[in-house]
C-alpha positions as CSV (number, residue, x, y, z in Angstrom):
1,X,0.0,0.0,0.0
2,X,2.2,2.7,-0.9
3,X,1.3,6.7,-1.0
4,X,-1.0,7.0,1.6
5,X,0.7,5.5,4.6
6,X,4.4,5.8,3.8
7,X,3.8,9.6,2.6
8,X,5.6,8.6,-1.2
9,X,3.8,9.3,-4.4
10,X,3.1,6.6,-6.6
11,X,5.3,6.5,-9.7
12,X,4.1,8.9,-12.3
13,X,2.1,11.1,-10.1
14,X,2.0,14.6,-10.4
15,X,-0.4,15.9,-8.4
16,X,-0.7,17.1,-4.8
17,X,-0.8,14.5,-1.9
18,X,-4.1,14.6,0.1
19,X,-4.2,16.3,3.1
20,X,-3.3,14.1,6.2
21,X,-6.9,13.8,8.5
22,X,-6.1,15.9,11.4
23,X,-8.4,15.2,14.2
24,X,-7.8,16.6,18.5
25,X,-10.3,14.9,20.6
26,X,-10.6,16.7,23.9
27,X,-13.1,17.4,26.3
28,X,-15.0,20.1,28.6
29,X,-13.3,22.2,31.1
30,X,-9.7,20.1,30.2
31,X,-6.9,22.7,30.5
32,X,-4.6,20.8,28.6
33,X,-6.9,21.0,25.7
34,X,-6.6,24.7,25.1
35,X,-2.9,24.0,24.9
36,X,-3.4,21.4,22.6
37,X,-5.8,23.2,20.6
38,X,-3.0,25.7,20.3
39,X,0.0,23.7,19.6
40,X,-2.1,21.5,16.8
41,X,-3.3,25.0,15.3
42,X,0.1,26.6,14.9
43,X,1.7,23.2,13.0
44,X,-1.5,22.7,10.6
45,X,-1.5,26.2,10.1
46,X,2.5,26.4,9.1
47,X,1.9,23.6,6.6
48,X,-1.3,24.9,5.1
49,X,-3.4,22.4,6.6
50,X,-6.7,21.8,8.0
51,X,-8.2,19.9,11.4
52,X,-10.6,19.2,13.3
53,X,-12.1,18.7,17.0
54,X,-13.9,16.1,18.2
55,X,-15.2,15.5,21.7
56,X,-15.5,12.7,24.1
57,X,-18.3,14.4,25.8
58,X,-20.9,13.9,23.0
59,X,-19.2,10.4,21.9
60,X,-19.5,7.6,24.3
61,X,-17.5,5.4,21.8
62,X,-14.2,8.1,22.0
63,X,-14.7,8.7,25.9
64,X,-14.4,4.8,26.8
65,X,-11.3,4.3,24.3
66,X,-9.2,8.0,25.1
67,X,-10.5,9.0,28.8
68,X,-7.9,8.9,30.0
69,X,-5.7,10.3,27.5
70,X,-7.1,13.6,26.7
71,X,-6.4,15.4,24.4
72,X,-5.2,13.3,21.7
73,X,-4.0,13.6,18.4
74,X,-4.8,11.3,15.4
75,X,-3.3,11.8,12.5
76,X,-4.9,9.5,9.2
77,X,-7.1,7.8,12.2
78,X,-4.1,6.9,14.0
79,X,-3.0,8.2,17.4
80,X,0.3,10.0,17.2
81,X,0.4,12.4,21.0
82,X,-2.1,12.2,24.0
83,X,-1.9,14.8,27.4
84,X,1.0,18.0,26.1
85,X,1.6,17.4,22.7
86,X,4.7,18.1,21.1
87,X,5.0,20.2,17.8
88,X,8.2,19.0,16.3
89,X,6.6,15.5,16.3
90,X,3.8,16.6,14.8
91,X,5.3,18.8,12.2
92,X,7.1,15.8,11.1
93,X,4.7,13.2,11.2
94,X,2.5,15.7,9.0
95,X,4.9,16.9,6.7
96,X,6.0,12.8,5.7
97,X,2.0,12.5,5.1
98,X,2.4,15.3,3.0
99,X,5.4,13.6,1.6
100,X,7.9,16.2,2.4
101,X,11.3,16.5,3.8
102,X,10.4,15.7,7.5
């Protein structure tokens, strides 16, 4: 399965690599959150990227498998930082989906 996951483009491709799916799930009243919120905002934004938030609160299915994690970070619907989440990870991780020096 290569492109998607390993961030390469298929031989002969030309066009742009799809966005990576960005998501934060947090939660009410979660201080860490609004730091998170930050930090994830700041790294899509330098890479001309868009995400999205997504909370336990109104999703029993997230709150039983991330409780205790808040916030998290997926990335492509796989979970990549949980609790302070660091930026030079994320930039990284983002920029190999994008399939760009890293």
């Amino acid at each position: 399965m290569s492109g998607a996951s390993t961030g390469e483009r298929p031989p002969g491709y030309r066009g742009a690599m799809p966005s990576p799916d960005v998501v934060l799930i947090t939660k009410a009243d979660c201080h860490l959150c609004s730091a998170a919120r930050a930090a994830v905002e700041r790294v899509t934004q330098g890479l001309g990227i868009g995400w999205r938030e997504q909370s336990i609160d109104d999703d029993a299915e997230l709150r039983e498998r991330f409780a205790e994690e808040i916030p998290v970070v997926l990335v492509d619907g796989v979970q990549r930082d949980f609790w302070k989440i660091d930026e030079v990870r994320l930039e990284r991780t983002l920029r190999r989906a994008l399939g760009q020096q890293a």
